[in-house]
C-alpha positions in Angstrom: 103.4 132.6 277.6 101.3 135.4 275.5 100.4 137.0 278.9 103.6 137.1 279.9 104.5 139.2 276.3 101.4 141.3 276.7 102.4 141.9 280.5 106.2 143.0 279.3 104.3 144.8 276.4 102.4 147.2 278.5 105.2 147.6 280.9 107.2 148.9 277.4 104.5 151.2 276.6 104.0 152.7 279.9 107.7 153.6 280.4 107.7 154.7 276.9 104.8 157.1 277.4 106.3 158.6 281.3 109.4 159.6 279.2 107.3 161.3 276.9 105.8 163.5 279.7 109.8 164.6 280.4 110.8 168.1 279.2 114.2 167.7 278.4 113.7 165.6 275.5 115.2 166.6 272.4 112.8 166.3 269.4 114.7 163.4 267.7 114.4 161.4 270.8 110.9 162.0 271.6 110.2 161.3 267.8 111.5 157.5 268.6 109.7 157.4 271.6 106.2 158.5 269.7 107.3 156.0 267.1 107.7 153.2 269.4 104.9 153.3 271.2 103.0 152.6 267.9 105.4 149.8 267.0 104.6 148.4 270.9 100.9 148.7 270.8 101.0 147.2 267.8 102.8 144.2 268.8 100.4 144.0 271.6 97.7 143.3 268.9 99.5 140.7 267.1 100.5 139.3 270.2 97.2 139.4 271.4 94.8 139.2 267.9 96.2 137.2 265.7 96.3 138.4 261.9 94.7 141.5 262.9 98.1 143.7 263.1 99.1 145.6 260.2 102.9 145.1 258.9 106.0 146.9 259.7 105.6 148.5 256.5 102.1 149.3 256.7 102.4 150.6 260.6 105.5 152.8 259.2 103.4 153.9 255.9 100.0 154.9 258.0 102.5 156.9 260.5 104.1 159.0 257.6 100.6 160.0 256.0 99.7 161.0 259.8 102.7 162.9 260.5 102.3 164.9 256.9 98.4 165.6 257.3 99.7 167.6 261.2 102.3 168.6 259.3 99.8 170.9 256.6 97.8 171.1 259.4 100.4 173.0 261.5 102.1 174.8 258.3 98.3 175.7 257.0 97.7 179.7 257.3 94.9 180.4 259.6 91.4 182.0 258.3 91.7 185.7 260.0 88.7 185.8 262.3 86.0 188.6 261.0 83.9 190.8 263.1 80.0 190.2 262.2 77.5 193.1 261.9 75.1 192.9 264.5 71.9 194.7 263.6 70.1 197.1 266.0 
């Protein structure tokens, strides 16, 4: 039976991820398609490793913090690049 939910698990994911190649997504919709790839691939692991997946609430908490640190990341100011001296 668990091969059969792993099987239907990566078929999930893999459709997931094709639409995610598509252009015409808007960002709302490719932000539950990001989103539920995570939630899939973890149910592959508790499917699959039993008591190693994290909770809903965990999984949901671990992808906040990541989307704030690209967040600062994206809205950080970039270090102006400097010309060095080169010495004859």
């Amino acid at each position: 039976m668990s091969r059969h939910i792993l099987a239907q698990l990566n078929d999930a994911e893999s459709a997931l991820r094709e639409n995610l190649h598509r252009h015409d997504l808007d960002a709302t919709a490719r932000t539950h398609m990001e989103r539920a790839v995570a939630h899939v691939r973890e149910a592959y692991i508790a499917t699959n490793e039993i008591g190693k997946a994290r909770t809903v609430q965990r999984l949901v908490s671990d992808l906040e913090k990541v989307d704030l640190l690209f967040t600062k990341i994206r809205n950080s100011q970039k270090p102006e690049a400097q010309a060095l001296k080169i010495r004859p």
